[in-house]
Each structure stands twice: as C-alpha cells, then as structure tokens.
N, C-alpha and C positions, 0 to 999 in steps of 0.2 A: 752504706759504704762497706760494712763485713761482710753482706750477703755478695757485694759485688765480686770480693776480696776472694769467699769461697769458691765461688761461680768461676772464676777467673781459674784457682790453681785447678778445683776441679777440672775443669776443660783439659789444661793442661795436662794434667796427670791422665784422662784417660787417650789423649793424642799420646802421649809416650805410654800406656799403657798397650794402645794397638800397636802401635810400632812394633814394642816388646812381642808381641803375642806372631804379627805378619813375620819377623826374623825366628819365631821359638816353631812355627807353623811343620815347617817338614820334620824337624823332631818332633814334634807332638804327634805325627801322625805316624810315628815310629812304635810312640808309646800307646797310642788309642786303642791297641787290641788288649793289651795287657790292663789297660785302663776300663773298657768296658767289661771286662771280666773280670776285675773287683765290683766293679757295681754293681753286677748282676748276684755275684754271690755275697753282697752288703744289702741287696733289695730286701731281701726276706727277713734278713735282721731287724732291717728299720721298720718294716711291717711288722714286725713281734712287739717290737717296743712302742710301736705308734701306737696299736690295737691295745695294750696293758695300760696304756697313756690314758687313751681314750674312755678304757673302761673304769680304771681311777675313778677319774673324773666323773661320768655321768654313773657310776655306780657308790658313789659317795653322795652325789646330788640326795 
C-alpha cells in the first residue's frame, strides 16, 4: 500500500515537475550559455578533487 502511495505522488510530482520545466524551457535556454560556462570552468575542479578522491583512496589501500 506505501509503495503504491509513493509510486502514486511520485508520478505526480514528476507530471508537475515537467510541466514546471516545458513553462521554465525558453528561460532556460536564455540562461544555457552562461550555464555551460560555469560548467566548463567547474570541470577541471571536479577533476582535481575527483583525482585527490581517488588517490586517497587507493593510495591508503
């Protein structure tokens, strides 16, 4: 019965989640340039910290 209960708002929520997204759609695509241009210069970061992550890791193994 809970599982259905979830299942059920889930659904819900991402029907009104697209909805949100097909109305937010042409602003977003106002902010997509400015948006991939933090990501691009967030890439390198996460690769610094992933790579430090990783070597933690298997360099404590």
């Amino acid at each position: 019965m809970i599982q259905y209960f979830l299942l059920e708002s889930f659904s819900f929520f991402s029907v009104q989640l697209l909805q949100a997204l097909v109305l937010l759609m042409p602003k977003l695509l106002l902010f997509l340039p400015g948006f991939i241009l933090i990501c691009v210069k967030l890439v390198p970061l996460l690769d610094v910290f992933f790579l430090a992550f990783l070597f933690n890791e298997f360099g404590n193994a």
